[in-house]
Backbone as a printed PyTorch tensor [residue, N CA C, xyz], in Angstrom:
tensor([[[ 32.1460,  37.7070,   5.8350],
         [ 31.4110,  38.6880,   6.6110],
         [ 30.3780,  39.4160,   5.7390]],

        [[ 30.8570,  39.5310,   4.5280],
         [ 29.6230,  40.6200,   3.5580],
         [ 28.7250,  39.4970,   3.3020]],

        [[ 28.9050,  38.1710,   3.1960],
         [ 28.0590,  37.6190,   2.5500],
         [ 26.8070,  37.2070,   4.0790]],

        [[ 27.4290,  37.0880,   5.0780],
         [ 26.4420,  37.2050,   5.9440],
         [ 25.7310,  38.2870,   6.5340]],

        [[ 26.2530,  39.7300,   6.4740],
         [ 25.3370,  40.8750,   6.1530],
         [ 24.4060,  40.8390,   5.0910]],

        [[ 24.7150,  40.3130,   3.9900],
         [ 23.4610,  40.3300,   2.6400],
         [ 22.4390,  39.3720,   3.2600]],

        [[ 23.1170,  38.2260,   3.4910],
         [ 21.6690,  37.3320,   4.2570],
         [ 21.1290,  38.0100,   5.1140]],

        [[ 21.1620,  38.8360,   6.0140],
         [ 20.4360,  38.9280,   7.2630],
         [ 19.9560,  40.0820,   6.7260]],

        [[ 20.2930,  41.2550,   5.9180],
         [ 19.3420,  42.1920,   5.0980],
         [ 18.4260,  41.6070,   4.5890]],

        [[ 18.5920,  40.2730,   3.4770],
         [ 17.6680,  39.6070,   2.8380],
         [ 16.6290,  38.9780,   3.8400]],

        [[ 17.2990,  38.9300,   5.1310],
         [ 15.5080,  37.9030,   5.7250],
         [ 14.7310,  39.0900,   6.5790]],

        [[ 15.6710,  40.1320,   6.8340],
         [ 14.6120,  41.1510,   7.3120],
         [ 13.8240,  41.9200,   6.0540]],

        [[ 14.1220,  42.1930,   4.8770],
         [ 13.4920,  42.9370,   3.9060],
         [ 12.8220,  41.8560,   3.1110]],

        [[ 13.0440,  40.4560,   3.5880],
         [ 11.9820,  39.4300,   3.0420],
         [ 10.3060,  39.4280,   3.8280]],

        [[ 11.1850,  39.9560,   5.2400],
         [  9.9190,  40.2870,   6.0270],
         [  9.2050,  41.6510,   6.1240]],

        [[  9.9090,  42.4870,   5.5440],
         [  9.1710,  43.7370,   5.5810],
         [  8.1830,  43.4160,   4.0760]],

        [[  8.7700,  42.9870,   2.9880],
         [  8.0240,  42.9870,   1.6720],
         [  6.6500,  42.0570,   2.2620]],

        [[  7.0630,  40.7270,   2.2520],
         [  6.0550,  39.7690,   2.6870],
         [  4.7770,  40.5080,   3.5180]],

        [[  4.8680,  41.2630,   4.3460],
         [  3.6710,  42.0550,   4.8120],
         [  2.3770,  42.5700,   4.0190]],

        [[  3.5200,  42.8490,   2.8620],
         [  2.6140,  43.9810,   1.9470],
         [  1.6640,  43.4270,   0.8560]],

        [[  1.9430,  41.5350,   0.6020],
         [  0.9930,  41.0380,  -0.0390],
         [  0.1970,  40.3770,   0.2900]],

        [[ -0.8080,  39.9300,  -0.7560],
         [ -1.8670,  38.7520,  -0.0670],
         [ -1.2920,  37.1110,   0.5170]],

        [[ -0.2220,  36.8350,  -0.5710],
         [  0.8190,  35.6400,  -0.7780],
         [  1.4770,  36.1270,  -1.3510]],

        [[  2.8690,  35.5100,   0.2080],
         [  4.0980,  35.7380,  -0.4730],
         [  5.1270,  34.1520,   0.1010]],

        [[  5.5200,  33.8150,  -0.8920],
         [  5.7780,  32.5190,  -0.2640],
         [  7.2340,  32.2100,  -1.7190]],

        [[  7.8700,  31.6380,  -0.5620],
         [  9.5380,  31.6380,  -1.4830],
         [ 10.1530,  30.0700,  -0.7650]],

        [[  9.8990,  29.0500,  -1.5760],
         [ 10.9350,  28.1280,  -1.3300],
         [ 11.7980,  28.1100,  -0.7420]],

        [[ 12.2360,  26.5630,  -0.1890],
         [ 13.1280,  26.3310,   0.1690],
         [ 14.7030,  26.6360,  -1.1570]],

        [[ 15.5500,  27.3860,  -0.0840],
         [ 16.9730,  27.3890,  -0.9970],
         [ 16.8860,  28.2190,  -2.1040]],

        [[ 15.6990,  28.7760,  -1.9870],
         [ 16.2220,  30.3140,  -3.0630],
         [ 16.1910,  31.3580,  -2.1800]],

        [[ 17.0190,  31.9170,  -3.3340],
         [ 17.7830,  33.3230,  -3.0980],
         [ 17.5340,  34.4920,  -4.3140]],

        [[ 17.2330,  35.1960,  -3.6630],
         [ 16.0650,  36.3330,  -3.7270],
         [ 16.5800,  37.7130,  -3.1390]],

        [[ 16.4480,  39.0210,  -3.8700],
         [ 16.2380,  40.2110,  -3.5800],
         [ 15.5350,  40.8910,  -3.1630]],

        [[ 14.7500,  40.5700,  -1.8250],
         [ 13.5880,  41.2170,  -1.4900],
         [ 12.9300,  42.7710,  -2.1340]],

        [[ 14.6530,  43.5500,  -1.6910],
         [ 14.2150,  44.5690,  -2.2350],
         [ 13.9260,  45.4350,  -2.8290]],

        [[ 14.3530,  44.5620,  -4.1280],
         [ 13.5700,  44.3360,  -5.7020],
         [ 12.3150,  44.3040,  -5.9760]],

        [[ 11.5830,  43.9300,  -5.1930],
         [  9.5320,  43.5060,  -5.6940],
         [  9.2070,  44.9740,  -4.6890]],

        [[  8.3720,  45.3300,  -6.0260],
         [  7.5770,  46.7420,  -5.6530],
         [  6.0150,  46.2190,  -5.6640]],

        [[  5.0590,  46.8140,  -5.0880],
         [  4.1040,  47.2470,  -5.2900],
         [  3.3180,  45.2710,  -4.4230]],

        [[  2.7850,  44.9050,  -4.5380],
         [  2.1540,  43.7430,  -3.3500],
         [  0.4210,  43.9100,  -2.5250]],

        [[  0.2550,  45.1010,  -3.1150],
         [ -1.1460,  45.3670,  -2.2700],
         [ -2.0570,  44.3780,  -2.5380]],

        [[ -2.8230,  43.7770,  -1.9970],
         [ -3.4340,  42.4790,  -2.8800],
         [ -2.9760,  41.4680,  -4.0760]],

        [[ -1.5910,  41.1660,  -3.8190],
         [ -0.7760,  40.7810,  -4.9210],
         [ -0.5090,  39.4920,  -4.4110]],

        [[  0.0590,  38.7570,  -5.6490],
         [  0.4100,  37.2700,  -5.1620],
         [  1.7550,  36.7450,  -5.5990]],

        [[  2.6610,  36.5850,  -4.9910],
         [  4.2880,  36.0020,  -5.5210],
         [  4.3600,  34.8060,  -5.0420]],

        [[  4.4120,  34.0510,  -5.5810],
         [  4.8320,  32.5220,  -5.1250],
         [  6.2150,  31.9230,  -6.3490]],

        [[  7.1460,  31.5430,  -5.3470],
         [  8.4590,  31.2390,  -5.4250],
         [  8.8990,  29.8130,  -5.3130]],

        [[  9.0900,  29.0350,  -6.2530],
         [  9.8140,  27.7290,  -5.7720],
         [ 10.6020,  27.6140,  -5.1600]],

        [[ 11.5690,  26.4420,  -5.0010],
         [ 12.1660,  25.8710,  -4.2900],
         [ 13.8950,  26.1010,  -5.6050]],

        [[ 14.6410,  26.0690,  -4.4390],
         [ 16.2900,  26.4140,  -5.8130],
         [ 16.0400,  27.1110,  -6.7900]],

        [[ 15.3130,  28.3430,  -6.4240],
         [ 15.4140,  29.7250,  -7.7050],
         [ 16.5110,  30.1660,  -7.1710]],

        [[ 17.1890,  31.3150,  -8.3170],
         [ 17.9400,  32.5060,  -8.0160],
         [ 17.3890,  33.1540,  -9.1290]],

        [[ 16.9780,  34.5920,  -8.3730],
         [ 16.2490,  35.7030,  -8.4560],
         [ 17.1590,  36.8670,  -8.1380]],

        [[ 17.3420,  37.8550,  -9.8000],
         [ 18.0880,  39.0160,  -9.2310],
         [ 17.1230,  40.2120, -10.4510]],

        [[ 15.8020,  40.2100, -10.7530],
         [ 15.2160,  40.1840, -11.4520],
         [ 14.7570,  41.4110,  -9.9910]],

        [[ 13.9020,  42.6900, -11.0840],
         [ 13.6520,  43.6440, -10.3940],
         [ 12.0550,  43.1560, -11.0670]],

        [[ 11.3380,  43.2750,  -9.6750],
         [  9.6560,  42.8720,  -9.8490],
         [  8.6970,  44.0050,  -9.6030]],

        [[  7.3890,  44.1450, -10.3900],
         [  6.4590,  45.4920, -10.0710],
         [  4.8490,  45.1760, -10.5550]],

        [[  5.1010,  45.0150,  -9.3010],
         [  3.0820,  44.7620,  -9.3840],
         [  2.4050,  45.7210,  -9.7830]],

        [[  1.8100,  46.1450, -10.7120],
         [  1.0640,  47.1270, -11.4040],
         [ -0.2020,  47.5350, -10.7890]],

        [[ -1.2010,  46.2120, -10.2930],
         [ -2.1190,  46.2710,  -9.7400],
         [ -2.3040,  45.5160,  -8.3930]],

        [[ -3.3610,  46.0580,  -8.0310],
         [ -3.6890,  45.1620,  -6.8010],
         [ -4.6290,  43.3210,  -7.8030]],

        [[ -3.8060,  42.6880,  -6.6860],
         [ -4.3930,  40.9950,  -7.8170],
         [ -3.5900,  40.5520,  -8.5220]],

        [[ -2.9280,  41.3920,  -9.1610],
         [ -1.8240,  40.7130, -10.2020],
         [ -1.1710,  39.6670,  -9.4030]],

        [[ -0.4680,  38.8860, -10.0830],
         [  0.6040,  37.7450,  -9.3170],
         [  1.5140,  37.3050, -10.6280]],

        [[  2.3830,  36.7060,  -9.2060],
         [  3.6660,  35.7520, -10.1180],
         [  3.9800,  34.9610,  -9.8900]],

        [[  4.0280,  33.4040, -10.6200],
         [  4.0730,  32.3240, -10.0290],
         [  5.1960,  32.0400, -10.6850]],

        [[  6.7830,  31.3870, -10.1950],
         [  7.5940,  30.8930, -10.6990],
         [  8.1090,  29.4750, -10.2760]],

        [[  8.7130,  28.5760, -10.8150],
         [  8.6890,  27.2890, -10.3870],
         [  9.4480,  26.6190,  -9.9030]],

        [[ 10.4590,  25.6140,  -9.4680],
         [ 11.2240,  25.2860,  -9.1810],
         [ 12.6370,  25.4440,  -9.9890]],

        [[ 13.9220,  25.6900,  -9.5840],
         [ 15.2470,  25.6270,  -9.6700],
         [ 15.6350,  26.6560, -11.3460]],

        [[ 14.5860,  27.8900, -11.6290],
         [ 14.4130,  28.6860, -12.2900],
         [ 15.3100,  30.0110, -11.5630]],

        [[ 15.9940,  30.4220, -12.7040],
         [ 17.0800,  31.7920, -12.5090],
         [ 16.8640,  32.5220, -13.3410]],

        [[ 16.6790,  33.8030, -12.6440],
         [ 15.8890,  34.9510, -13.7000],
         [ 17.3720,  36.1310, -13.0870]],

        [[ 18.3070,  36.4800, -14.3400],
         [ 19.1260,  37.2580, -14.3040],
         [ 18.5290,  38.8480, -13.7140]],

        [[ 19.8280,  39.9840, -13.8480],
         [ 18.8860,  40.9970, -13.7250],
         [ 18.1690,  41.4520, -14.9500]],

        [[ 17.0200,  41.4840, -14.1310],
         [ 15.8250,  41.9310, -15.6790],
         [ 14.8120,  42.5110, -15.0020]],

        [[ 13.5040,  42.5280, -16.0150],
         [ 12.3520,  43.3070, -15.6440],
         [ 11.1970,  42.5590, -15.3380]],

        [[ 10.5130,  42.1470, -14.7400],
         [  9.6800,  41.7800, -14.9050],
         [  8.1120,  42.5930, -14.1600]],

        [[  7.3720,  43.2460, -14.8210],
         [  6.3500,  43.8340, -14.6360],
         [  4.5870,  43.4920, -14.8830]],

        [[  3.7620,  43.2170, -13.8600],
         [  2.8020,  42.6180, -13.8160],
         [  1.7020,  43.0800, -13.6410]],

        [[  0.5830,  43.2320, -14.5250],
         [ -0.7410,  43.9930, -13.6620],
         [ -1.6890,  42.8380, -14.3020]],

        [[ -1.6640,  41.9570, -14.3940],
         [ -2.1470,  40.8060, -14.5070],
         [ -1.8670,  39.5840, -13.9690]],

        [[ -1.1030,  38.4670, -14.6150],
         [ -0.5060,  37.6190, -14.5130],
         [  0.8580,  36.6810, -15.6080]],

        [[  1.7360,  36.4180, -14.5340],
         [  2.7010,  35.8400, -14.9920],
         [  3.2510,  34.6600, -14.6540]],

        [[  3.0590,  33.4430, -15.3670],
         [  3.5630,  32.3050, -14.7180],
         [  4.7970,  31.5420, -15.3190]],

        [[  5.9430,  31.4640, -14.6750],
         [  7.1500,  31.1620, -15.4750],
         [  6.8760,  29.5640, -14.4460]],

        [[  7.5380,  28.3790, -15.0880],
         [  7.6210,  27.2800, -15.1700],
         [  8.6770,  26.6910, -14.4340]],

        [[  9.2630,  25.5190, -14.4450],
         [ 10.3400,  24.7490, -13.4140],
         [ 11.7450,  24.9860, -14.5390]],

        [[ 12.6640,  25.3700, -14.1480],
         [ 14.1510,  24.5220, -14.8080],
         [ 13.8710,  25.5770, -16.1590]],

        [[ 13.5350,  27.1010, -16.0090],
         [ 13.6570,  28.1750, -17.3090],
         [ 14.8480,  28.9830, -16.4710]],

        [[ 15.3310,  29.5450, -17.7000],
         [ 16.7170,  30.3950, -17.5820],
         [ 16.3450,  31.5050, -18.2060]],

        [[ 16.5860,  32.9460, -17.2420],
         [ 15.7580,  33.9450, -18.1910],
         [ 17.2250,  35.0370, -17.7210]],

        [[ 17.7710,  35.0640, -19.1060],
         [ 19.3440,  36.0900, -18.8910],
         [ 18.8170,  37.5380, -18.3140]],

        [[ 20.1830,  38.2560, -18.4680],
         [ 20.5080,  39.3250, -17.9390],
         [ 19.6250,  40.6900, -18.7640]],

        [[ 18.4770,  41.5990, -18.8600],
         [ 17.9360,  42.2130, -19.5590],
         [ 17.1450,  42.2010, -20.3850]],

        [[ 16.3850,  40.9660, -19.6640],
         [ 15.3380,  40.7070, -20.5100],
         [ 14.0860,  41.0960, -19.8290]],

        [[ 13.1780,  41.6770, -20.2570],
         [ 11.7770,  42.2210, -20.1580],
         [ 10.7360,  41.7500, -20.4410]],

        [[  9.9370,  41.3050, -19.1840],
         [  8.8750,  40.4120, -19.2710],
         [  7.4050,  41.6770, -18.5640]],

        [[  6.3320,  40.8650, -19.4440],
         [  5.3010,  42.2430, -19.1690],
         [  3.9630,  42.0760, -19.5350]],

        [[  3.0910,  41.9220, -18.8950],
         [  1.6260,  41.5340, -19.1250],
         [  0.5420,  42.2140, -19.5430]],

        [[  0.9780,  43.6250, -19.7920],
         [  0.2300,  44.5710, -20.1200],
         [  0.9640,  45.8800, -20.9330]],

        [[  0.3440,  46.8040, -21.9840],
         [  0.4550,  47.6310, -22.5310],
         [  1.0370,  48.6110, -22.1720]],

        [[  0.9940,  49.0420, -20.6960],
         [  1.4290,  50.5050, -20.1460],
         [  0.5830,  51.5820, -20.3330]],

        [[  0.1130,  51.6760, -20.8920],
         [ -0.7300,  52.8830, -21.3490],
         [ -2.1220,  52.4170, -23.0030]],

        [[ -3.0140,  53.3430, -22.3440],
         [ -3.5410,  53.3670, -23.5420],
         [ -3.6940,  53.7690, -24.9010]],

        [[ -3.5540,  53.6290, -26.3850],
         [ -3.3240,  53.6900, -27.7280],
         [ -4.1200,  54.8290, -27.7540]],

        [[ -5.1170,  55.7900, -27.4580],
         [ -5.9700,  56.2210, -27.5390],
         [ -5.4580,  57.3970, -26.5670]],

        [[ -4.8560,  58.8690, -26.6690],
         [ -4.1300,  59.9960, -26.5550],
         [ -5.2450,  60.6520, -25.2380]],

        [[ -6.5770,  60.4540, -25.9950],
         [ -7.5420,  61.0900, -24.6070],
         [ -7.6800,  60.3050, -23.7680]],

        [[ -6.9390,  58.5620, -23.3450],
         [ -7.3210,  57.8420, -22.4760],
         [ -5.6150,  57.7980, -21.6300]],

        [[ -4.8050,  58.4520, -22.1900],
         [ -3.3480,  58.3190, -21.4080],
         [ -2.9670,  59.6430, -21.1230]],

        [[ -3.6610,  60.7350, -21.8300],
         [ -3.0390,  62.0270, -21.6430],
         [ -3.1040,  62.7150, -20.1210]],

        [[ -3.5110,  61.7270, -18.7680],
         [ -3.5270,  61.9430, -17.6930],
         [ -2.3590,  61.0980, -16.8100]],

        [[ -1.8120,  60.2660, -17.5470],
         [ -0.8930,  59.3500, -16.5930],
         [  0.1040,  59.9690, -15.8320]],

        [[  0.8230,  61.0250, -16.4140],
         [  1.8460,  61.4310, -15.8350],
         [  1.4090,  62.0080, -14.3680]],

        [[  0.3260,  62.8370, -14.3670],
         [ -0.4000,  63.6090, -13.0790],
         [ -0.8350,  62.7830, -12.4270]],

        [[ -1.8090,  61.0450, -12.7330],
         [ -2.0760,  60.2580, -11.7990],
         [ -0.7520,  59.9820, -11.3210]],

        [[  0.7220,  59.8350, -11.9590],
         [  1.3900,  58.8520, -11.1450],
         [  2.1330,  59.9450, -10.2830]],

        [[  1.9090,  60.8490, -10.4080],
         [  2.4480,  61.9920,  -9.1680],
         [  1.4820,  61.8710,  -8.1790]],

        [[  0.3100,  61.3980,  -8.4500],
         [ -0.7250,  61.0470,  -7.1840],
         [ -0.4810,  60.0260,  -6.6630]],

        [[  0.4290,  59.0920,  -7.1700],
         [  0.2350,  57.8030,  -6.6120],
         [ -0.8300,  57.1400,  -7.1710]],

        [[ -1.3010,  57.1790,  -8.4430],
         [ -2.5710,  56.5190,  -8.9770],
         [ -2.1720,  56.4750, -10.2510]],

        [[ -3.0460,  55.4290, -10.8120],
         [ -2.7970,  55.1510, -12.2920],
         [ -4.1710,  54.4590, -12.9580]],

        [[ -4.9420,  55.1440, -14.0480],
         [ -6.4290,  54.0340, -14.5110],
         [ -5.8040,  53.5260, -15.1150]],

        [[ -6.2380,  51.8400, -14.9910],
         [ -5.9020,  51.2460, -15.6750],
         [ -6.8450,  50.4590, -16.6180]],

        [[ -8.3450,  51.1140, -16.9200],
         [ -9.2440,  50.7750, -17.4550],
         [ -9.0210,  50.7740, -18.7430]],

        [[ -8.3070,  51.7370, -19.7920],
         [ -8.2200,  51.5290, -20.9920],
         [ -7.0840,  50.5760, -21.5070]],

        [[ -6.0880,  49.7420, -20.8850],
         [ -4.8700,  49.3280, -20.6020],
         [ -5.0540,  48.2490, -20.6980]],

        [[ -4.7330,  47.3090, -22.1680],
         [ -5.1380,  45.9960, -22.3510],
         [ -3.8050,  44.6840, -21.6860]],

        [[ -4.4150,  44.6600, -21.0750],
         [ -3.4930,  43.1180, -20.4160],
         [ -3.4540,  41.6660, -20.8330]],

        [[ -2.8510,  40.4890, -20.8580],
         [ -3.0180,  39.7570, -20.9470],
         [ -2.2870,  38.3960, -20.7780]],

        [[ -2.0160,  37.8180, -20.0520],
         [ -1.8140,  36.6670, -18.7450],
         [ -0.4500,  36.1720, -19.8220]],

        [[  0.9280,  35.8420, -19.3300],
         [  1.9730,  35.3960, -19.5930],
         [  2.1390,  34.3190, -19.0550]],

        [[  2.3860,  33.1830, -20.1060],
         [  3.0330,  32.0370, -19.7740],
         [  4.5160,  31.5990, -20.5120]],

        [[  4.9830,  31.1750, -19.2200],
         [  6.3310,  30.7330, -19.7100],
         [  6.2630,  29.1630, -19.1850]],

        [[  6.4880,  28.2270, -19.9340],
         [  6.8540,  26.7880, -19.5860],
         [  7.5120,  26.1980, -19.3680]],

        [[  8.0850,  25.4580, -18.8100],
         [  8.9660,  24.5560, -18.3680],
         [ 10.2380,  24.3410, -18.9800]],

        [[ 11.2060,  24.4200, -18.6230],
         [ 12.4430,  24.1070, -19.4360],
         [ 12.9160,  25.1610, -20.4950]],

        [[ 12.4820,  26.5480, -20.5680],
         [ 12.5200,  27.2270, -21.6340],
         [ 13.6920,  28.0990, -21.3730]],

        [[ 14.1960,  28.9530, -22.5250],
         [ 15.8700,  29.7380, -22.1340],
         [ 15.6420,  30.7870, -23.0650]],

        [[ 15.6050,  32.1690, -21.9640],
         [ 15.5090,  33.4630, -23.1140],
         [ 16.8860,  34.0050, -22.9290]],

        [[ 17.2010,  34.3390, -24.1370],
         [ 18.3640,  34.9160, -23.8410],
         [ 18.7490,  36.5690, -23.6610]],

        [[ 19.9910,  37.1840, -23.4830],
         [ 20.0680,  38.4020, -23.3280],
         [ 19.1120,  39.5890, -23.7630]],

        [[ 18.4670,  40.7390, -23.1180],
         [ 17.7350,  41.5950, -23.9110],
         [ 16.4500,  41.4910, -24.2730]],

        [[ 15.8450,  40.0640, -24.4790],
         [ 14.5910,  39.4810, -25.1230],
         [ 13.8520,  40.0580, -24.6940]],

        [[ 12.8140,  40.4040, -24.9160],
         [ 11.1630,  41.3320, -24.5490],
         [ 10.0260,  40.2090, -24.7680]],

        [[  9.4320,  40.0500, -23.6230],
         [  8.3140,  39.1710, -23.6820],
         [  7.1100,  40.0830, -23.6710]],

        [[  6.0750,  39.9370, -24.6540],
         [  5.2180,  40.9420, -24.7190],
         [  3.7190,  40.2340, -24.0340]],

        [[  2.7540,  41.0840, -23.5030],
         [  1.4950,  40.1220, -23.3440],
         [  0.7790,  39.5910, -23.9840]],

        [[  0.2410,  38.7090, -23.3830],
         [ -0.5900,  37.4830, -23.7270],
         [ -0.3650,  36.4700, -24.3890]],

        [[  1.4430,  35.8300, -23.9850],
         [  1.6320,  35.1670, -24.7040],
         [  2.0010,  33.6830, -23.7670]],

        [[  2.3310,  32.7430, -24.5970],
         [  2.6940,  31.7090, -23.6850],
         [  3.7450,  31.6060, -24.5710]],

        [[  4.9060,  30.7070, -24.2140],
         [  6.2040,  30.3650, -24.5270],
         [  6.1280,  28.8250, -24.0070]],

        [[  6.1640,  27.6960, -25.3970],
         [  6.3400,  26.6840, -25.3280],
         [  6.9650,  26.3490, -24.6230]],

        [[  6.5700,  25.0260, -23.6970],
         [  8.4260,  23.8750, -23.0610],
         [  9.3120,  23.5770, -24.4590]],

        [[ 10.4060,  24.2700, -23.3820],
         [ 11.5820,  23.7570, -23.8640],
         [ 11.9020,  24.7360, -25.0750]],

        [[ 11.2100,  25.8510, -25.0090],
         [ 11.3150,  26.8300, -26.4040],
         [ 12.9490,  27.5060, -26.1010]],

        [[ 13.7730,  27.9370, -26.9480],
         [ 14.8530,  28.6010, -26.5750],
         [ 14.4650,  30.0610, -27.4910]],

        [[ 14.6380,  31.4600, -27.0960],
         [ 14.7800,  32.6350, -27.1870],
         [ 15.4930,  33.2880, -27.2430]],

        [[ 15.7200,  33.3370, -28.3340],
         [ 17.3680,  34.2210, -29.3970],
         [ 17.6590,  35.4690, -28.6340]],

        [[ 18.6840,  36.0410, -28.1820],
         [ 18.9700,  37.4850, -27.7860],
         [ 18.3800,  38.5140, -28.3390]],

        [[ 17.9570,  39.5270, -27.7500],
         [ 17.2020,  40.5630, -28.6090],
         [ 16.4440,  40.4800, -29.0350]],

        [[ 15.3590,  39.0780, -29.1460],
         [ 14.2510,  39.0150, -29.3670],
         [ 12.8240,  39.6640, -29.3580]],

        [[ 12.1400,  39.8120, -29.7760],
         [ 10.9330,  40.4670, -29.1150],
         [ 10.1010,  39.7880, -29.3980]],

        [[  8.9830,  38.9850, -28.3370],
         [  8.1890,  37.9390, -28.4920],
         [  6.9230,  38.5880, -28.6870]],

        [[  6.2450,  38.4170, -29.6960],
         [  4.0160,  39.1660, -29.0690],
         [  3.6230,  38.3730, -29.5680]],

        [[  4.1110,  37.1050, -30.5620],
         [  2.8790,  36.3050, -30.6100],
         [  3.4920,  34.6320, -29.4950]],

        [[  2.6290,  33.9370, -29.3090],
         [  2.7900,  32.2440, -29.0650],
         [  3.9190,  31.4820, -29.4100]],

        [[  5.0270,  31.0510, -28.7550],
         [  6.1290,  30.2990, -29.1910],
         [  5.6160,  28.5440, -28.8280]],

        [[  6.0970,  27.9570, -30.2410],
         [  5.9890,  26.4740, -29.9320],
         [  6.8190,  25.8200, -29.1760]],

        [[  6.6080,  24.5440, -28.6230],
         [  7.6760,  23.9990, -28.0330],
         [  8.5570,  23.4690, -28.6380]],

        [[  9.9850,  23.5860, -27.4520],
         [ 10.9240,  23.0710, -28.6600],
         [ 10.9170,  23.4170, -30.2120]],

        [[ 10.8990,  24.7540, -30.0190],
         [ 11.6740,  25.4480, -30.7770],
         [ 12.7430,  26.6240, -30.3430]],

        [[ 13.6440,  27.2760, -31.7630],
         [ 14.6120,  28.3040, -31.6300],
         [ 14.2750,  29.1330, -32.3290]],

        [[ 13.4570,  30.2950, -31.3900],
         [ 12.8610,  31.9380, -32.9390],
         [ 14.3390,  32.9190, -32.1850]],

        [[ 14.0420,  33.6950, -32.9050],
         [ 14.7760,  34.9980, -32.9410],
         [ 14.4180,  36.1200, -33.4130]],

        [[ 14.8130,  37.0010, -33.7760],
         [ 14.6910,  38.5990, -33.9340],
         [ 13.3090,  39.1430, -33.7980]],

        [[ 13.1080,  40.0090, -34.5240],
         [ 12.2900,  41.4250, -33.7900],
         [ 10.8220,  41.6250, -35.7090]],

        [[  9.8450,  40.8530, -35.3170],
         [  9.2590,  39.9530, -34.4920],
         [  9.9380,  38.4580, -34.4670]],

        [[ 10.1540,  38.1470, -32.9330],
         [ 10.2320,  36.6210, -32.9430],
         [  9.9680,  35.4370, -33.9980]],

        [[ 10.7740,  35.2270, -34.6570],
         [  9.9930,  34.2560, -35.9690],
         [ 11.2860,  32.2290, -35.6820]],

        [[ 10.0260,  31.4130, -35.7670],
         [ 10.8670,  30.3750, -35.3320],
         [ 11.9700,  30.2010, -36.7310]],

        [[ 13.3650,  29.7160, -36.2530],
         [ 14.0600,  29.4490, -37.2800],
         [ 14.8980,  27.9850, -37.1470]],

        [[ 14.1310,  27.3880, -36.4400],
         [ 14.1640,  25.7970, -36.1770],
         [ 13.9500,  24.9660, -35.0320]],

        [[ 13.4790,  23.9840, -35.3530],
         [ 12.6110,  23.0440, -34.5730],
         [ 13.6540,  22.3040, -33.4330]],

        [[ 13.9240,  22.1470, -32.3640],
         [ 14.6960,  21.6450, -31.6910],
         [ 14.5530,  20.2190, -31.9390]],

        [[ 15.4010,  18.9770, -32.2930],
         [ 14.9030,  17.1120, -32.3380],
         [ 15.1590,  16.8470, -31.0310]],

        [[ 14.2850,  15.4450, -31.0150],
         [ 14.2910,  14.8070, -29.6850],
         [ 15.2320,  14.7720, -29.1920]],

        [[ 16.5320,  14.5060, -29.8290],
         [ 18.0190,  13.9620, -29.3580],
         [ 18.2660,  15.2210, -28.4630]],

        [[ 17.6130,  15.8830, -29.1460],
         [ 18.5190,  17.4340, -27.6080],
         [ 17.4680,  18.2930, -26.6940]],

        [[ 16.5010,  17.0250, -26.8750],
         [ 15.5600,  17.7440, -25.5880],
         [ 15.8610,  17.2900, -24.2860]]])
């Protein structure tokens, strides 16, 4: 009985969210938290086919999007967008990990020292606020905690040590770890 109350919450708050973007489109056979994804005003979510999604989502801007790929499970985590984010087919992204395409604020004290009062307006500039487009590839596995920082891409098949914190480019098929991400071995063919 609870599990068919959660479905029928999930397809009405699939339909209330879905309103609010430009594209919103979710595969066949995933399962999804509608009412998890914030923000959609001119936004774009596109969802494969056999995801599970328990991942809390937040469109930063109007335009931003998120493209994720087939039979991909994103634990509960963060994922926050005022750009773009494209995660890949068959990636495993654990429980607390933080994915993020942009800075939050600007480095520069006279260009942020207004945020708090815009976001009591419901507004936020995001002109001084450097962004930059996240890729995640195919087959890749972050583990617990990891922080994906912007503008990066993450090799196929890369695996992502717990607690990681990623800001620069991961190769494929590899295993980095700690805080900065540094590779500490090459995955061989035999176990790709």
């Amino acid at each position: 009985m609870k599990s068919l109350l959660i479905r029928m919450l999930s397809g009405i708050s699939r339909i209330i969210v879905a309103r609010r973007f430009d594209v919103f489109i979710v595969g066949v056979g995933t399962d999804i938290f509608p009412w998890r994804i914030r923000g959609g005003k001119g936004c774009k979510l596109t969802v494969g086919n056999k995801c599970f999604l328990r991942c809390n989502v937040f469109f930063e801007k109007e335009s931003s999007y998120l493209i994720i790929g087939d039979r991909s499970f994103i634990g509960n985590s963060l994922i926050t967008a005022a750009h773009g984010i494209e995660i890949g087919n068959d990636v495993l992204i654990s429980w607390g990990v933080t994915i993020t395409d942009h800075n939050s604020h600007s480095l520069r004290f006279s260009e942020r020292q207004k945020d708090v009062e815009d976001w009591l307006s419901k507004k936020k500039d995001w002109s001084a606020v450097k962004t930059g487009k996240v890729i995640i590839q195919d087959k890749v596995w972050i583990g617990f905690n990891a922080i994906i920082l912007k503008g990066v891409t993450i090799g196929e098949g890369a695996i992502i040590g717990a607690g990681s914190v990623v800001a620069k480019d991961i190769p494929s098929y590899s295993v980095v770890a700690g805080n900065p991400a540094k590779v500490i071995r090459e995955i061989g063919i035999d176990d790709r």
